[in-house]
MDAnalysis code that builds the backbone (N, CA, C; Angstrom):
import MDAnalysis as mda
import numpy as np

u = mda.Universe.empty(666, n_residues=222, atom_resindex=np.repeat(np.arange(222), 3), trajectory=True)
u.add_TopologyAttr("name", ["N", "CA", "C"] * 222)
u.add_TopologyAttr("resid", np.arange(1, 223))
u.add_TopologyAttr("resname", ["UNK", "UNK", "UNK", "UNK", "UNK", "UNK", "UNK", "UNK", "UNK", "UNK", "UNK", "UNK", "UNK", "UNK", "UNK", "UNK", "UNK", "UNK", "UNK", "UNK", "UNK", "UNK", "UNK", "UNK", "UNK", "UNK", "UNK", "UNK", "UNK", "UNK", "UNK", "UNK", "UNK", "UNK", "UNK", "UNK", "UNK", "UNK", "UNK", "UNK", "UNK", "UNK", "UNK", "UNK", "UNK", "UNK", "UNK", "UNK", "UNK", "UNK", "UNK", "UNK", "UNK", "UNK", "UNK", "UNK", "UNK", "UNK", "UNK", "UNK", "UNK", "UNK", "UNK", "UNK", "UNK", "UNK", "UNK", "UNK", "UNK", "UNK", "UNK", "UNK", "UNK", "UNK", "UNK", "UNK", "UNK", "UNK", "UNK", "UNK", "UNK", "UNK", "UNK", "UNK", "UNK", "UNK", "UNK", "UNK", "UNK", "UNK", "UNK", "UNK", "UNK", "UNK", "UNK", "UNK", "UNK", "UNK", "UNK", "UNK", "UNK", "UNK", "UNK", "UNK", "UNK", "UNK", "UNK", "UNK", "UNK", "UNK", "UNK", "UNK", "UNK", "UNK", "UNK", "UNK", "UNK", "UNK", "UNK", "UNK", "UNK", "UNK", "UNK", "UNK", "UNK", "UNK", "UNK", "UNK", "UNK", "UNK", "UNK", "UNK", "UNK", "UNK", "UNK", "UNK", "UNK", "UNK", "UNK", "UNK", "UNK", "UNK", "UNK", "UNK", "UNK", "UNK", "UNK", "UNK", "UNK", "UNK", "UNK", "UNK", "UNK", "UNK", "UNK", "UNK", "UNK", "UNK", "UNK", "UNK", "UNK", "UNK", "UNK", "UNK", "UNK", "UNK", "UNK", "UNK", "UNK", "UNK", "UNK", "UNK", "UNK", "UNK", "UNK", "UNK", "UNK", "UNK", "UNK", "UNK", "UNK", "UNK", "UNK", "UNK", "UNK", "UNK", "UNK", "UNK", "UNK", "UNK", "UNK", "UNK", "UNK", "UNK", "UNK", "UNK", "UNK", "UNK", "UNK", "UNK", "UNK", "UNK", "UNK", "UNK", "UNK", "UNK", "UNK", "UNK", "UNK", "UNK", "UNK", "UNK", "UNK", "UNK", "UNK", "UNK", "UNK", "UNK", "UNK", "UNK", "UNK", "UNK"])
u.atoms.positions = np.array([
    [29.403, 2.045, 5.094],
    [27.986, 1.832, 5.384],
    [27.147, 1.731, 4.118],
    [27.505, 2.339, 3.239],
    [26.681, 2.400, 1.791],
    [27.399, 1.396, 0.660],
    [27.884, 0.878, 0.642],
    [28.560, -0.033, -0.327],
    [27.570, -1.227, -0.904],
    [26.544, -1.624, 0.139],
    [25.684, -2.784, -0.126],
    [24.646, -1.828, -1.084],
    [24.302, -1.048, -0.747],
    [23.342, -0.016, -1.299],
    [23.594, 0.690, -3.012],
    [24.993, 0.983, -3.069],
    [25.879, 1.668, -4.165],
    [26.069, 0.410, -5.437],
    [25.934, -0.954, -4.853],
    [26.461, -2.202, -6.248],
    [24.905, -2.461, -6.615],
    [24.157, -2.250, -5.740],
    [22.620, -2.533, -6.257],
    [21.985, -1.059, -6.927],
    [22.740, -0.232, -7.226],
    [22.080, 0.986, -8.333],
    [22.854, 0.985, -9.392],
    [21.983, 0.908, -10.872],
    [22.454, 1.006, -11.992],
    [23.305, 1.691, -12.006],
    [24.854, 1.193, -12.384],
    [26.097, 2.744, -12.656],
    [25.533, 3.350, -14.239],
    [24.548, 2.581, -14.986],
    [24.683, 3.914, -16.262],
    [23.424, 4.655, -15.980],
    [22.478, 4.576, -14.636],
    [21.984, 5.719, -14.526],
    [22.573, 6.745, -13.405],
    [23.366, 6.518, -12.229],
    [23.400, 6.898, -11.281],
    [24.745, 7.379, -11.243],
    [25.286, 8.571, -10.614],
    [26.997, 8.656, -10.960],
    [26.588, 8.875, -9.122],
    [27.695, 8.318, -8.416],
    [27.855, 7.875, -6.738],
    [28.580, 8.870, -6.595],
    [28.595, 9.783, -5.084],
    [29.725, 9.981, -4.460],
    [29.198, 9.944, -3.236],
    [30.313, 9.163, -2.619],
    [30.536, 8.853, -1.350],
    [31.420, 9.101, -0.485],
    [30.514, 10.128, 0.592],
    [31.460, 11.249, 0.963],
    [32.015, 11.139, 2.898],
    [33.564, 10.436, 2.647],
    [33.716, 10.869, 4.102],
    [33.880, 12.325, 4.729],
    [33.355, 12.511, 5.996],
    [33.693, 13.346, 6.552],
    [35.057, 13.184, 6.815],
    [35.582, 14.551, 7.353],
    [36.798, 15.135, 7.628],
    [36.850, 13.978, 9.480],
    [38.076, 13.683, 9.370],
    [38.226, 12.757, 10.133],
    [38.326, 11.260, 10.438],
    [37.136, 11.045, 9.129],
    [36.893, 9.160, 8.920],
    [37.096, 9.353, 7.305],
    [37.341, 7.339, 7.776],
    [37.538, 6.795, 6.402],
    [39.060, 7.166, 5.722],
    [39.083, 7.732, 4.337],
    [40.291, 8.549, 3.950],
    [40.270, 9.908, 4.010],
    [39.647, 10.186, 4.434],
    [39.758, 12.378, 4.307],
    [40.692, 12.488, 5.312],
    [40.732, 13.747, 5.454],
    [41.964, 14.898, 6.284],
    [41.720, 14.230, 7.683],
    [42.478, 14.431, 8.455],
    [43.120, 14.816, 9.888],
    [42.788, 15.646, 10.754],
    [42.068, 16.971, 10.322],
    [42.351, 18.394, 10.331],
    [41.927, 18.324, 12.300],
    [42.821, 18.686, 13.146],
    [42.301, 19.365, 14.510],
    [41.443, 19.672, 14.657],
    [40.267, 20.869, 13.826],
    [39.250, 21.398, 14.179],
    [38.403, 21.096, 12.987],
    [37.456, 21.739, 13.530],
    [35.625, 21.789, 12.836],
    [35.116, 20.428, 12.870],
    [35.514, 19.974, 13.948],
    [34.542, 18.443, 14.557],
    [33.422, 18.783, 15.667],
    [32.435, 19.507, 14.070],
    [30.937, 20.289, 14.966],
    [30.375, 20.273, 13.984],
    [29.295, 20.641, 14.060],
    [27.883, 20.779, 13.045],
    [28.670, 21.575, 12.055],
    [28.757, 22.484, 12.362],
    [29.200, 23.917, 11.285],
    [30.708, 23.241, 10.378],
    [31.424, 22.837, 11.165],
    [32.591, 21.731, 10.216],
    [32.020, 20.578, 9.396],
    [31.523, 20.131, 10.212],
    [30.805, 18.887, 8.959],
    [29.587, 19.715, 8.425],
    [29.142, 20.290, 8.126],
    [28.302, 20.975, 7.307],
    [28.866, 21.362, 5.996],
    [30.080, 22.088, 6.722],
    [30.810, 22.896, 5.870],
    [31.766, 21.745, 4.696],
    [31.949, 20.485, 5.385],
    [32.444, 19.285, 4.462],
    [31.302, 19.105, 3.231],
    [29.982, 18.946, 3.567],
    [28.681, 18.878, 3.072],
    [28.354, 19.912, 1.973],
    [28.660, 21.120, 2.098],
    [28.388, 22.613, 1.241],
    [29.576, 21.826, 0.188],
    [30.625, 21.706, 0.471],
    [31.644, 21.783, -0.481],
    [31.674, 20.583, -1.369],
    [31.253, 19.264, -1.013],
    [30.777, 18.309, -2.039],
    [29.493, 18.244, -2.334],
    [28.767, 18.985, -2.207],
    [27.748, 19.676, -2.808],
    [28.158, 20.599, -4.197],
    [28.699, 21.359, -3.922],
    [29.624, 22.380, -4.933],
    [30.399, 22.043, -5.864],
    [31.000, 20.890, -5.268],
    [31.888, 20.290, -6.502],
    [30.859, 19.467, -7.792],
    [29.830, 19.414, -7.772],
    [28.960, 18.580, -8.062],
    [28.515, 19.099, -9.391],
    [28.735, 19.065, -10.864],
    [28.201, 20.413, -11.558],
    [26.844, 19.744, -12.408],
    [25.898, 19.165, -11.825],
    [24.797, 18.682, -11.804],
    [23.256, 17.965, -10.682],
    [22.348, 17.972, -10.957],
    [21.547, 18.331, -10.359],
    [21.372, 16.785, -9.432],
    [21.985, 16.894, -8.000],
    [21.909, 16.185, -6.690],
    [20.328, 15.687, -5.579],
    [20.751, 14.503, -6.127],
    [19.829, 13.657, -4.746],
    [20.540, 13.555, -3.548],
    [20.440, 14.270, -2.608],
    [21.601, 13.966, -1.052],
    [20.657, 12.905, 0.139],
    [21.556, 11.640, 0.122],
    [21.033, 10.721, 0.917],
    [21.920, 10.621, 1.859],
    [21.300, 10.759, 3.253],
    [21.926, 11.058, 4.487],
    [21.104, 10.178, 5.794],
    [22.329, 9.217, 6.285],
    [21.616, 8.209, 6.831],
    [22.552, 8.694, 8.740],
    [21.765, 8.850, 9.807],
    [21.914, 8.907, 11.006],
    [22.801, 10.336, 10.822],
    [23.628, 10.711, 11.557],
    [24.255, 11.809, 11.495],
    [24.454, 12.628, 10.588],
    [24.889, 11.871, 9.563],
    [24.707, 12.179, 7.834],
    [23.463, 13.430, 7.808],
    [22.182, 11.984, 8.244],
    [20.586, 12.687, 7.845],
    [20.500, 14.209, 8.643],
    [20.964, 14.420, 9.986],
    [20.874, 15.882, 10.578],
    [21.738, 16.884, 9.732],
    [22.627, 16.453, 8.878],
    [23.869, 17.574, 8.274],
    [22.919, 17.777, 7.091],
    [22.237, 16.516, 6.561],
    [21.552, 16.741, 5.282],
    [20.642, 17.676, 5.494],
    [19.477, 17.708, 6.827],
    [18.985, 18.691, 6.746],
    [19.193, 19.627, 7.006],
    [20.280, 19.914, 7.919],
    [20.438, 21.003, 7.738],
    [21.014, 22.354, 6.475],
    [22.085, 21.350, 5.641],
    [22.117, 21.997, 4.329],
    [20.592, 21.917, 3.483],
    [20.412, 21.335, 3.189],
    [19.228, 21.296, 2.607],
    [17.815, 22.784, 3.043],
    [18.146, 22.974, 4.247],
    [17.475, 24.061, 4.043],
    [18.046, 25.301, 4.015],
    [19.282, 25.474, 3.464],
    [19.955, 26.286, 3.120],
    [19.354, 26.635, 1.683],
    [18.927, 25.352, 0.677],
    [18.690, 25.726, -0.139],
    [19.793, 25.385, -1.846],
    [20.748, 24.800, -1.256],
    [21.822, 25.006, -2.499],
    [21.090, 24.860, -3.926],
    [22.056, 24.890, -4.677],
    [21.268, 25.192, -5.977],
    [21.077, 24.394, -6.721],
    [21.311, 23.368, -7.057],
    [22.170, 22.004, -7.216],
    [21.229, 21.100, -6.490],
    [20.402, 21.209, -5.125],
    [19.973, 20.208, -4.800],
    [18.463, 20.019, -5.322],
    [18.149, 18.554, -5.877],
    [16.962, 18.433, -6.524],
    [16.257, 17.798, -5.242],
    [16.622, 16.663, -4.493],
    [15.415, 15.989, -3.488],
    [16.607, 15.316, -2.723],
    [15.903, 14.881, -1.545],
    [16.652, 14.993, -0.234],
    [15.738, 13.328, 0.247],
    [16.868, 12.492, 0.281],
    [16.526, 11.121, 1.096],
    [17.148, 10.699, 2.010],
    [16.272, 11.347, 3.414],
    [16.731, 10.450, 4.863],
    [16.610, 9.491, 5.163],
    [17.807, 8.631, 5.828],
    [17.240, 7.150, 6.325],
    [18.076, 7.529, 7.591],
    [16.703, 6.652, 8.596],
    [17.420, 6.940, 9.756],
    [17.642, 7.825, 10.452],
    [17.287, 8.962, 10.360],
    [18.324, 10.455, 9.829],
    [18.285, 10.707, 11.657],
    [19.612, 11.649, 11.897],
    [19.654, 12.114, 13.216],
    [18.310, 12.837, 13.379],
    [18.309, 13.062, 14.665],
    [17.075, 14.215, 15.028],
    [17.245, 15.130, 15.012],
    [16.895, 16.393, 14.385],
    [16.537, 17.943, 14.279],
    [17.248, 18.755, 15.570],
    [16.076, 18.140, 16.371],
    [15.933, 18.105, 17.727],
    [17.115, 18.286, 18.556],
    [17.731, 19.251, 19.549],
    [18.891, 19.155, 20.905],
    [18.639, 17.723, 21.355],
    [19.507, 16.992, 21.668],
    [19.105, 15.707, 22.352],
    [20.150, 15.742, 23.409],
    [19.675, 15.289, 24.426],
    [19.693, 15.625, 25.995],
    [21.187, 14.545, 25.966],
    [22.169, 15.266, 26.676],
    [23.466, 14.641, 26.717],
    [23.640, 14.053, 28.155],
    [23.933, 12.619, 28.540],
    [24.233, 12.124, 29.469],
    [26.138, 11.698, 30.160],
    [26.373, 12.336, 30.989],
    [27.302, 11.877, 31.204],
    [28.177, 10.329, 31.404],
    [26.715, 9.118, 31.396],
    [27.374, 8.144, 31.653],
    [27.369, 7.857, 30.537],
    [26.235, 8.074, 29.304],
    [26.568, 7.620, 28.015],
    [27.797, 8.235, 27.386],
    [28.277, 9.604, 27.906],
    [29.095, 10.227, 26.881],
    [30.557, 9.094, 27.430],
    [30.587, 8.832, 28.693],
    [31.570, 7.955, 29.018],
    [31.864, 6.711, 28.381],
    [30.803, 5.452, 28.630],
    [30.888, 4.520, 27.404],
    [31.117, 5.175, 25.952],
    [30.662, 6.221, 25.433],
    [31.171, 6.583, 23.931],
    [33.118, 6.539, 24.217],
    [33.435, 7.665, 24.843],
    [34.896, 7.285, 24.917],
    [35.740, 6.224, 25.234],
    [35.066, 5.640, 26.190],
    [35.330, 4.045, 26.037],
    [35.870, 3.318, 24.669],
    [34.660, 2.997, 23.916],
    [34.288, 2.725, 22.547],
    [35.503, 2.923, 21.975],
    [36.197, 4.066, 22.026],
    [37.043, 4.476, 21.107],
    [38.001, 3.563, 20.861],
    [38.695, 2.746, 19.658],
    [39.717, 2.165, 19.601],
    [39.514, 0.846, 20.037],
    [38.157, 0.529, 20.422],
    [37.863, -1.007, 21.086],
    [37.069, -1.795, 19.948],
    [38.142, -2.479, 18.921],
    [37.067, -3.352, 18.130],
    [35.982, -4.252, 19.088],
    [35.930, -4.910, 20.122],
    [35.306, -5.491, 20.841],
    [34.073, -4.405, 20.766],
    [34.137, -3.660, 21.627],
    [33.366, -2.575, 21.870],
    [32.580, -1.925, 20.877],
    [33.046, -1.330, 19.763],
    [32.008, -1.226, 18.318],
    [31.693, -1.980, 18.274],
    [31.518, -3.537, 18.100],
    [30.746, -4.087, 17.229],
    [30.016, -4.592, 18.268],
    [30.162, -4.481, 19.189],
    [28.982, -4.745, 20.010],
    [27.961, -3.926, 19.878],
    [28.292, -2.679, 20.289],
    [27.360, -1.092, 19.736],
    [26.534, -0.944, 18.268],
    [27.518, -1.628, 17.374],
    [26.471, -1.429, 15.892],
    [25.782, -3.014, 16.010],
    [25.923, -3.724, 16.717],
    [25.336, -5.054, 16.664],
    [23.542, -4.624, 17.318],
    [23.992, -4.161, 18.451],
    [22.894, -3.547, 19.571],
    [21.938, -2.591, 18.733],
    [22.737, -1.509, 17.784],
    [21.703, -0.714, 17.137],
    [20.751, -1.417, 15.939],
    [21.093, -2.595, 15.962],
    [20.530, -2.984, 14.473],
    [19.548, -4.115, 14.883],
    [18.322, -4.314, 13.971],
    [17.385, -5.281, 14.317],
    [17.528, -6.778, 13.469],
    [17.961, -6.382, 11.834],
    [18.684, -7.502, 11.324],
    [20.239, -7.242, 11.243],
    [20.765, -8.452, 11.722],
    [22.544, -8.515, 11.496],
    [22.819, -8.923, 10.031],
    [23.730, -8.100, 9.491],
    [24.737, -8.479, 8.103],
    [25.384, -9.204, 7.976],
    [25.861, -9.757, 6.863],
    [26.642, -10.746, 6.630],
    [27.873, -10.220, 7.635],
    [29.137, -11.366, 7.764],
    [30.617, -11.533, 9.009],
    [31.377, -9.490, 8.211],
    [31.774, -10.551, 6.587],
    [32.492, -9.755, 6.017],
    [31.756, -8.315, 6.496],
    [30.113, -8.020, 6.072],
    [30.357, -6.604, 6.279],
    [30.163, -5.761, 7.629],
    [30.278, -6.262, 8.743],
    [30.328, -5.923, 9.606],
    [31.594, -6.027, 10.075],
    [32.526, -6.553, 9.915],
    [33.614, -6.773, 9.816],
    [34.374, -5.000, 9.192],
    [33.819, -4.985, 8.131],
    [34.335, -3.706, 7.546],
    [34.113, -2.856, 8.624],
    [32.804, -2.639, 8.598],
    [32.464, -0.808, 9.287],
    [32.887, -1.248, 10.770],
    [33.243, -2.406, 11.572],
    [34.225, -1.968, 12.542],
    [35.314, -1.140, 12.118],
    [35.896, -2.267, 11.012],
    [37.561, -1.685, 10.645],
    [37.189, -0.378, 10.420],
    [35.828, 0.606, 9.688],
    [35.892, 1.475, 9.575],
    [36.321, 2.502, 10.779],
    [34.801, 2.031, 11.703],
    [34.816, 2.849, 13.047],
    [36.869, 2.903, 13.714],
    [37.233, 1.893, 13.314],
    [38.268, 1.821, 13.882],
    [39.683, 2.898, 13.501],
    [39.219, 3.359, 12.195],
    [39.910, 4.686, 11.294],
    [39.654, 5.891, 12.028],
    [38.700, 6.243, 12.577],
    [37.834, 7.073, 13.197],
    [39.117, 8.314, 14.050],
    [39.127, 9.254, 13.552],
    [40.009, 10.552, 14.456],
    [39.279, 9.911, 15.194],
    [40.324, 10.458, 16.370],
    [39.290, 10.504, 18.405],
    [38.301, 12.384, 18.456],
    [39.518, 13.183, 17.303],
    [38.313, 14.438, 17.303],
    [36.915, 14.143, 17.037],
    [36.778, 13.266, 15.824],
    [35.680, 13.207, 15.380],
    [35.039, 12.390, 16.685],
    [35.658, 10.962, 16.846],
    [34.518, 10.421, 17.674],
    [33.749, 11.454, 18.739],
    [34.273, 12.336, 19.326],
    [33.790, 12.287, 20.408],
    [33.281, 14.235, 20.099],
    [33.930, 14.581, 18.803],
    [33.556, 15.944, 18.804],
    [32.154, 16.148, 18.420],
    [31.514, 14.724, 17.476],
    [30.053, 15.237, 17.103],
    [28.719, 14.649, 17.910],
    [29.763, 13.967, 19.039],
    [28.886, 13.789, 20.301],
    [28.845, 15.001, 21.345],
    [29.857, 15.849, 21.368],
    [29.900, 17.167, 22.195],
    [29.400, 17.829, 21.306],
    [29.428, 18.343, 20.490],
    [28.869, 19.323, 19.416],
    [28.103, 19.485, 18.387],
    [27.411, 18.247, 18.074],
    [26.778, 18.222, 16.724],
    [25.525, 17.593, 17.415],
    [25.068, 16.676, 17.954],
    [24.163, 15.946, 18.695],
    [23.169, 16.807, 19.201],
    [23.683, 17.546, 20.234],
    [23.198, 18.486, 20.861],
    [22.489, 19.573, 20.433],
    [22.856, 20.257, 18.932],
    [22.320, 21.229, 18.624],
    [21.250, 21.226, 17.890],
    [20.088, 22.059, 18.040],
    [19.012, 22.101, 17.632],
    [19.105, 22.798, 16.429],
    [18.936, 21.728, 15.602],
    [18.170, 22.690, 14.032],
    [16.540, 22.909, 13.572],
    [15.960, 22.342, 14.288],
    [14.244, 21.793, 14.377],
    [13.543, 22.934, 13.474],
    [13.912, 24.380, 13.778],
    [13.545, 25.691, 13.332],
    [13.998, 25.625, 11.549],
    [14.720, 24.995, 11.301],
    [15.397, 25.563, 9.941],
    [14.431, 24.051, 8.937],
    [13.794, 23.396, 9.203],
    [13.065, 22.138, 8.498],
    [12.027, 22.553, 7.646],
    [11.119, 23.322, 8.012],
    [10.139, 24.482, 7.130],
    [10.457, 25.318, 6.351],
    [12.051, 25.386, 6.074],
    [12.966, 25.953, 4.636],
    [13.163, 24.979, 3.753],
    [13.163, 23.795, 3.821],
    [12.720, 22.885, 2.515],
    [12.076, 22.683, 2.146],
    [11.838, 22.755, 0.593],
    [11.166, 22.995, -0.362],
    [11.389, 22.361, -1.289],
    [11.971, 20.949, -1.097],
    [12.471, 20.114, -2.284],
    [11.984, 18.798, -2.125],
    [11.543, 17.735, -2.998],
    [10.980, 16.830, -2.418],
    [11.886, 16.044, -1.635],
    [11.145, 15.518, -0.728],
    [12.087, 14.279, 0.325],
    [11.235, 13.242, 0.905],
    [11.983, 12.473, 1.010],
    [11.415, 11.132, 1.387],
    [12.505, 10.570, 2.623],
    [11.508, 10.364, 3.591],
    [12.529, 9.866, 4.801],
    [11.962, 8.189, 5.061],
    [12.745, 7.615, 5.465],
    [12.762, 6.091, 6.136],
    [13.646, 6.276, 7.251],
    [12.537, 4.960, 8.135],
    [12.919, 4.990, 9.088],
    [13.258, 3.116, 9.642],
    [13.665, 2.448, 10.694],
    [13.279, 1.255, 10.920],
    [12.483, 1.436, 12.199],
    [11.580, -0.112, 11.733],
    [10.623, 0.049, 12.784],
    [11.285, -0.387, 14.281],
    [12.097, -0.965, 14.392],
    [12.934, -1.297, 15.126],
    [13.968, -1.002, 16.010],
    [14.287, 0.419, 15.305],
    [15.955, 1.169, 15.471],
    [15.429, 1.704, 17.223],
    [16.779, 1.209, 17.986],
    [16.558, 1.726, 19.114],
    [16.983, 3.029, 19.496],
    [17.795, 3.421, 18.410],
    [18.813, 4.758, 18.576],
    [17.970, 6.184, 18.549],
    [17.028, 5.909, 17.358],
    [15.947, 7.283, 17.234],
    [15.065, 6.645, 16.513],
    [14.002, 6.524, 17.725],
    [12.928, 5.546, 17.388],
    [11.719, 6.263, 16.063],
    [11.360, 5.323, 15.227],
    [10.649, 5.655, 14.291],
    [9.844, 6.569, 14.881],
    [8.935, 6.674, 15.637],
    [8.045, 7.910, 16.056],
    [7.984, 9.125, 16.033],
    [9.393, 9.625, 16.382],
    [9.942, 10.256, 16.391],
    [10.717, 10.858, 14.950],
    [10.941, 10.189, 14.071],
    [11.804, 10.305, 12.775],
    [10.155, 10.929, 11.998],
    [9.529, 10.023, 12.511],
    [8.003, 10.872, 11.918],
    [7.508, 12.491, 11.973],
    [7.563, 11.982, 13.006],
    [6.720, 13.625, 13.688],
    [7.977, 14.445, 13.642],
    [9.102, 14.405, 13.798],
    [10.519, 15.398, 14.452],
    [10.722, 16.520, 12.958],
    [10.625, 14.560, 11.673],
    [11.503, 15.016, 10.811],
    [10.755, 15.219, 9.862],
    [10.120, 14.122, 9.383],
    [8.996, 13.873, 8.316],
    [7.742, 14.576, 8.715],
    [7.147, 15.005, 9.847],
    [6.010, 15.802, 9.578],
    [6.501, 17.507, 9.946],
    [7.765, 17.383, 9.785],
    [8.297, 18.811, 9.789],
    [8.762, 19.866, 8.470],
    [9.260, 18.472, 7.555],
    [9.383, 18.530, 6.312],
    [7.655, 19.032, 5.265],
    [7.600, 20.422, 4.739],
    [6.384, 19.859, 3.978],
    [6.429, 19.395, 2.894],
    [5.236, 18.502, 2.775],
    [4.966, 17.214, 2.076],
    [5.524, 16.084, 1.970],
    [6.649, 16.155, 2.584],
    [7.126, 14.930, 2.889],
    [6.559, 13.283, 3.039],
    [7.715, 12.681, 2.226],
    [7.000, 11.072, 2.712],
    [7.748, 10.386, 3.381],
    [6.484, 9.737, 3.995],
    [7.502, 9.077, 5.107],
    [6.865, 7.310, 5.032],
    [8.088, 6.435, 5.146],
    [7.929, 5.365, 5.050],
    [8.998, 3.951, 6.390],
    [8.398, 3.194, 6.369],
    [8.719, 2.292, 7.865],
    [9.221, 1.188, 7.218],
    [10.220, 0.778, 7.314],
    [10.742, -0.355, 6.979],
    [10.831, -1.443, 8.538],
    [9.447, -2.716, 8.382],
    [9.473, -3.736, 9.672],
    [10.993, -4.466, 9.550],
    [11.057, -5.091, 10.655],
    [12.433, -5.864, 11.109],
    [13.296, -5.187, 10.281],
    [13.567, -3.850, 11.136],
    [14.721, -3.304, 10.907],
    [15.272, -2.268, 11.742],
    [16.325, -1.774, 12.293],
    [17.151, -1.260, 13.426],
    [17.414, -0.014, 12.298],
    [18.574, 0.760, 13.162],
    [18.868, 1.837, 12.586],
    [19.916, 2.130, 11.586],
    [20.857, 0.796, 11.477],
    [21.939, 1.348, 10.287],
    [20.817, 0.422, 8.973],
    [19.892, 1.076, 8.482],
    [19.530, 0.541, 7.610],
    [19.910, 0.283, 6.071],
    [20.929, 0.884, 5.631],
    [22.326, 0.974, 4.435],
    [22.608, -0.467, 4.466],
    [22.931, -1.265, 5.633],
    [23.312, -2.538, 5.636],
    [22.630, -3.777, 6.034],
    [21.640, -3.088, 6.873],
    [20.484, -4.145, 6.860],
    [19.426, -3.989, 6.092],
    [19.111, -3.534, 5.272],
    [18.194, -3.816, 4.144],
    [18.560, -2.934, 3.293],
    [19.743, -3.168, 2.700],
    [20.376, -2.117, 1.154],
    [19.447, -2.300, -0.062],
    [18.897, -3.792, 0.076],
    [17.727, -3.394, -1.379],
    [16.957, -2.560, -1.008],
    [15.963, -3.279, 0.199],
    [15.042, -1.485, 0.592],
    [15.568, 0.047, 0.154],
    [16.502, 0.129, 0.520],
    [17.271, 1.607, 0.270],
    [17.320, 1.847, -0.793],
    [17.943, 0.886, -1.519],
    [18.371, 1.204, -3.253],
    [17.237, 1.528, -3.499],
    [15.804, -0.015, -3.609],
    [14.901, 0.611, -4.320],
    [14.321, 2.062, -4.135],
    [14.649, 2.538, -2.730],
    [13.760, 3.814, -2.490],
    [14.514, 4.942, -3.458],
    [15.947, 4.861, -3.412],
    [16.380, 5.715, -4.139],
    [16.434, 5.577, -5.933],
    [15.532, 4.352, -6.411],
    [15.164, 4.325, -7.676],
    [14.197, 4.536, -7.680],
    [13.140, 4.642, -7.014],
    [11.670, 4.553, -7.112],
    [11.731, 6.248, -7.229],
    [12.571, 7.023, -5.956],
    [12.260, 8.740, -5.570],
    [13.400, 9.316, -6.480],
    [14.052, 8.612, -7.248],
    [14.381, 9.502, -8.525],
    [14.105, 9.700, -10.178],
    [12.467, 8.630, -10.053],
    [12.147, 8.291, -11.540],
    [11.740, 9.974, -11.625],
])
């Protein structure tokens, strides 16, 4: 998801890491901690490995783990950039949606219909092409564990423990967690927070407007 975003930031100012969770991409396998507190706990620890002072950019699911470490406080973290970012917020679980999610699983047809649907501008073949093949790496723990377990849980209470600057984006477009909401939930929960709207744009915004992104993350780390 970040690759369009990562070739458009200077490498002699910026050192990247790009971090799968436990389950996708190349990381572990592992049976358990496909929940908030497991992927959190992925989050604390490349945090830690880090022996300099961190910008953590966390886009949709990412963005709920970000805040929630983030108001932990680590020591290491200088400013915090959401795009997209999950909601704070418990969000109300449906049984027919949780059904199409398992569906999904293992159905290239089926993803790319789903990230096609979430997005307001489409990407080039090649990179949509990828983050199927990605989704398609995907443990079945993970798919379906941080829809039972991570989705659901409310962190809303722990957002008034950051104290670091942050800057959230949102698209004006995204049908998944509508800008309004990314406002008021996340960004007017955050204090001082800024919050900014990117028009004709859906919710994987990493790939539909990676300059937008980059620049935000050159502009909020001068």
């Amino acid at each position: 998801m970040w690759y369009e975003v990562a070739e458009r930031l200077d490498p002699g100012r910026f050192t990247l890491h790009l971090l799968d969770f436990r389950g996708c991409g190349l990381s572990d396998r592992p049976r358990t901690g496909h929940d908030l507190d497991g992927y959190a706990g992925d989050l604390r620890a490349a945090l830690a490995s880090i022996e300099a002072p961190v910008t953590l950019v966390g886009h949709s699911m990412g963005g709920k783990l970000a805040q929630l470490v983030a108001s932990e406080r680590p020591s290491n973290l200088a400013r915090l950039l959401l795009v997209a970012p999950g909601l704070p917020r418990a969000l109300r679980l449906s049984p027919q949606h949780r059904e199409l999610t398992l569906d999904a699983f293992g159905s290239r047809e089926r993803i790319e219909r789903f990230q096609r649907a979430a997005m307001a501008a489409q990407p080039p073949p090649a990179t949509m092409q990828r983050i199927v093949e990605d989704a398609l790496l995907c443990q079945f723990e993970h798919w379906i564990g941080w829809y039972d377990r991570g989705r659901g849980i409310d962190v809303s209470d722990r957002l008034a423990s950051i104290a670091i600057p942050t800057l959230v984006v949102a698209g004006a477009g995204d049908p998944l967690v509508p800008q309004a909401r990314i406002k008021t939930d996340v960004a007017g929960a955050i204090e001082a927070a800024l919050f900014v709207s990117l028009r004709n744009a859906g919710h994987n915004l990493p790939i539909e407007a990676p300059a937008d992104i980059a620049s935000a993350v050159e502009r909020f780390t001068r």
